[in-house]
C-alpha positions in Angstrom: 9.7 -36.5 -23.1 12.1 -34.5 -21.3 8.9 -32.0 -20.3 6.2 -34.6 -19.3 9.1 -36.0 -16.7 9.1 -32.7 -15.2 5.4 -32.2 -15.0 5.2 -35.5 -13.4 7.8 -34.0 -11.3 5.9 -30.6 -10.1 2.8 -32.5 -9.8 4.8 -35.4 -7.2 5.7 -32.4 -5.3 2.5 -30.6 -5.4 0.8 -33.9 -4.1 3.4 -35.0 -1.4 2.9 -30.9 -0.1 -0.4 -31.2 0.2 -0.4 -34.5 1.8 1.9 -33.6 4.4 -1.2 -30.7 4.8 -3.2 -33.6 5.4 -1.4 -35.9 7.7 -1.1 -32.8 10.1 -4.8 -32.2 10.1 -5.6 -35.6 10.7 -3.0 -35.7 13.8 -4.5 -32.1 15.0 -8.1 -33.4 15.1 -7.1 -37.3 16.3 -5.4 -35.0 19.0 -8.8 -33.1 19.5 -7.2 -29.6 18.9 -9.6 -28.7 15.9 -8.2 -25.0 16.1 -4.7 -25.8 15.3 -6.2 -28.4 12.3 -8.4 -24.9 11.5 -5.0 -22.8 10.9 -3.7 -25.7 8.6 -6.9 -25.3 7.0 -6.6 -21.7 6.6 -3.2 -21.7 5.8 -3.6 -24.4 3.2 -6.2 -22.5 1.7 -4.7 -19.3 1.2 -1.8 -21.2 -0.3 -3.9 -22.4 -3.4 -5.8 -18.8 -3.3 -2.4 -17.2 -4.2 -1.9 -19.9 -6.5 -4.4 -19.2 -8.3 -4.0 -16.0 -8.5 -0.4 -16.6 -9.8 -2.0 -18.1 -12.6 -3.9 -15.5 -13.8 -1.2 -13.6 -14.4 -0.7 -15.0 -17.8 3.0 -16.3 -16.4 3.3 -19.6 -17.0 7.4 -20.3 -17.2 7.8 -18.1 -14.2 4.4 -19.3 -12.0 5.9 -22.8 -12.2 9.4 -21.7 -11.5 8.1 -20.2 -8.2 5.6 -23.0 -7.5 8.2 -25.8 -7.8 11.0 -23.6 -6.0 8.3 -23.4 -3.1 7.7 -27.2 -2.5 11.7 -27.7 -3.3 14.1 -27.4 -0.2 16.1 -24.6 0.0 18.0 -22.2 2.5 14.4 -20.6 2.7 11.0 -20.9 2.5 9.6 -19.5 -0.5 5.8 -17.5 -0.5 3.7 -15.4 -3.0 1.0 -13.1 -3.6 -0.8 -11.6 -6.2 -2.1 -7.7 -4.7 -4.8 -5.6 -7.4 -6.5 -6.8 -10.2 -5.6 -9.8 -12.4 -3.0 -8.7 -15.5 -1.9 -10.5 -18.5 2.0 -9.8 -18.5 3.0 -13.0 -20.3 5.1 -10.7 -22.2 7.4 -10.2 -18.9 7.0 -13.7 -18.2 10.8 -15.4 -19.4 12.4 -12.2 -18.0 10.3 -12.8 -14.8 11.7 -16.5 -14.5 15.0 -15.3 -15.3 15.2 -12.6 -12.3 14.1 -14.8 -9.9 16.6 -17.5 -11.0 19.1 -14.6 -10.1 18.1 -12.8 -7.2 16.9 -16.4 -5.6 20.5 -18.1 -6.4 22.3 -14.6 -4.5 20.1 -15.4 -1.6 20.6 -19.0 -1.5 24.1 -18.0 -1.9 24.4 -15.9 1.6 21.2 -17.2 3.5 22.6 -19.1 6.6 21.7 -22.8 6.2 21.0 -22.9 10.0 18.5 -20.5 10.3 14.4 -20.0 9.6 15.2 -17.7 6.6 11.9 -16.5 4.4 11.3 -14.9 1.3 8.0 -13.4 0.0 7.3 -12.1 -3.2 4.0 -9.9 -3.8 3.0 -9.2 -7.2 1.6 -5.9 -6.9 -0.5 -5.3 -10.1 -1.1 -2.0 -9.8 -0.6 0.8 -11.6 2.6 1.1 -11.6 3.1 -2.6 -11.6 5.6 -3.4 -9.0 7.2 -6.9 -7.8 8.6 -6.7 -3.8 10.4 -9.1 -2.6 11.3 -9.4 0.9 14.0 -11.8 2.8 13.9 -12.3 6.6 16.4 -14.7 7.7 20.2 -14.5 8.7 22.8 -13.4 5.6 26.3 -14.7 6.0 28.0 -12.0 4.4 26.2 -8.9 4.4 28.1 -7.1 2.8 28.7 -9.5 -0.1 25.6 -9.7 -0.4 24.9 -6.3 -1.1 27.6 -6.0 -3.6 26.6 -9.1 -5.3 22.9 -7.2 -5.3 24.3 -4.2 -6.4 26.3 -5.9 -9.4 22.6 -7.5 -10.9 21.9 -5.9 -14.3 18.6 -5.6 -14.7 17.0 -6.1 -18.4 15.2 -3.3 -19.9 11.8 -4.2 -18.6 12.6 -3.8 -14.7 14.4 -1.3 -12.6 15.2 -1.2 -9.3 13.0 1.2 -7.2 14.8 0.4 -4.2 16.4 -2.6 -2.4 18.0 -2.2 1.1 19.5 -4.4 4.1 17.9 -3.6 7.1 20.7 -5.3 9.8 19.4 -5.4 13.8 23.0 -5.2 14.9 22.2 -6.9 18.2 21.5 -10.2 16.1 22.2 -11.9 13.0 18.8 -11.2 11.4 18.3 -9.1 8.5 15.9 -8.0 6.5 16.4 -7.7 2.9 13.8 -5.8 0.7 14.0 -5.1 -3.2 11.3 -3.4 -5.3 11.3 -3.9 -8.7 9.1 -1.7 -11.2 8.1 -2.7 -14.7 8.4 -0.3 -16.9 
């Protein structure tokens, strides 16, 4: 019982995303500025590309995890993409769920709540299979932040290849960049 509630759920906010899509559209062409309704289009259409994509990754637990984080609200805006060739790694796909869980609830931890923070996570599927993960935003604490980074254990099917702050010191705005390999 408990499951169909939350497929009910995912699918309310899948359709209430999409019609929100819609309703700016319709307002761009009632407006007769068919290029901005063209870029919704576009944008709208890439969204369910990488979607799909997501799904072919054989990650079920973890492509609905990132689907319903991305049409939840949060201290930033969550995208994804699938780079290479489509791969099975439903064997990663609990520990996949279970990293982002982590890395996601550090970043909500530090992300500023007043700013236009964005993460994107890119799948890279090829050989070696690699996961990035990049923040742009303002951090709170950037130096918590780091240590609470540098304190995530990683399981024995990922390792950190690299992860850095990059701080513009003459503004609050960071960029935050981990690469995880699978081994």
């Amino acid at each position: 019982m408990i499951k169909t509630e939350k497929e009910i759920e995912l699918l309310s906010s899948a359709r209430h995303e999409y019609l929100n899509d819609l309703q700016l559209i319709k307002g761009y062409l009632f407006l007769k500025k068919p290029e901005k309704a063209e870029k919704i289009i576009g944008r709208v259409t890439e969204k369910l590309h990488h979607q799909a994509r997501l799904a072919r990754l054989h990650i079920p637990e973890c492509a609905v995890y990132l689907m319903d984080y991305g049409w939840s609200s949060h201290e930033f805006s969550l995208s994804y993409e699938v780079v290479g060739p489509d791969r099975d790694l439903s064997f990663y796909d609990e520990e996949l769920t279970t990293v982002y869980q982590e890395l996601f609830g550090i970043i909500e931890q530090y992300a500023s709540p007043i700013a236009d923070n964005t993460v994107r996570v890119v799948f890279n599927t090829e050989s070696p299979l690699r996961i990035q993960i990049y923040f742009d935003g303002v951090v709170t604490d950037v130096k918590a932040a780091e240590k609470q980074l540098n304190k995530q254990e990683m399981n024995h099917s990922f390792q950190w290849v690299e992860h850095y702050l990059i701080n513009n010191e003459s503004n609050e705005n960071v960029r935050w960049i981990m690469c995880l390999s699978i081994k």
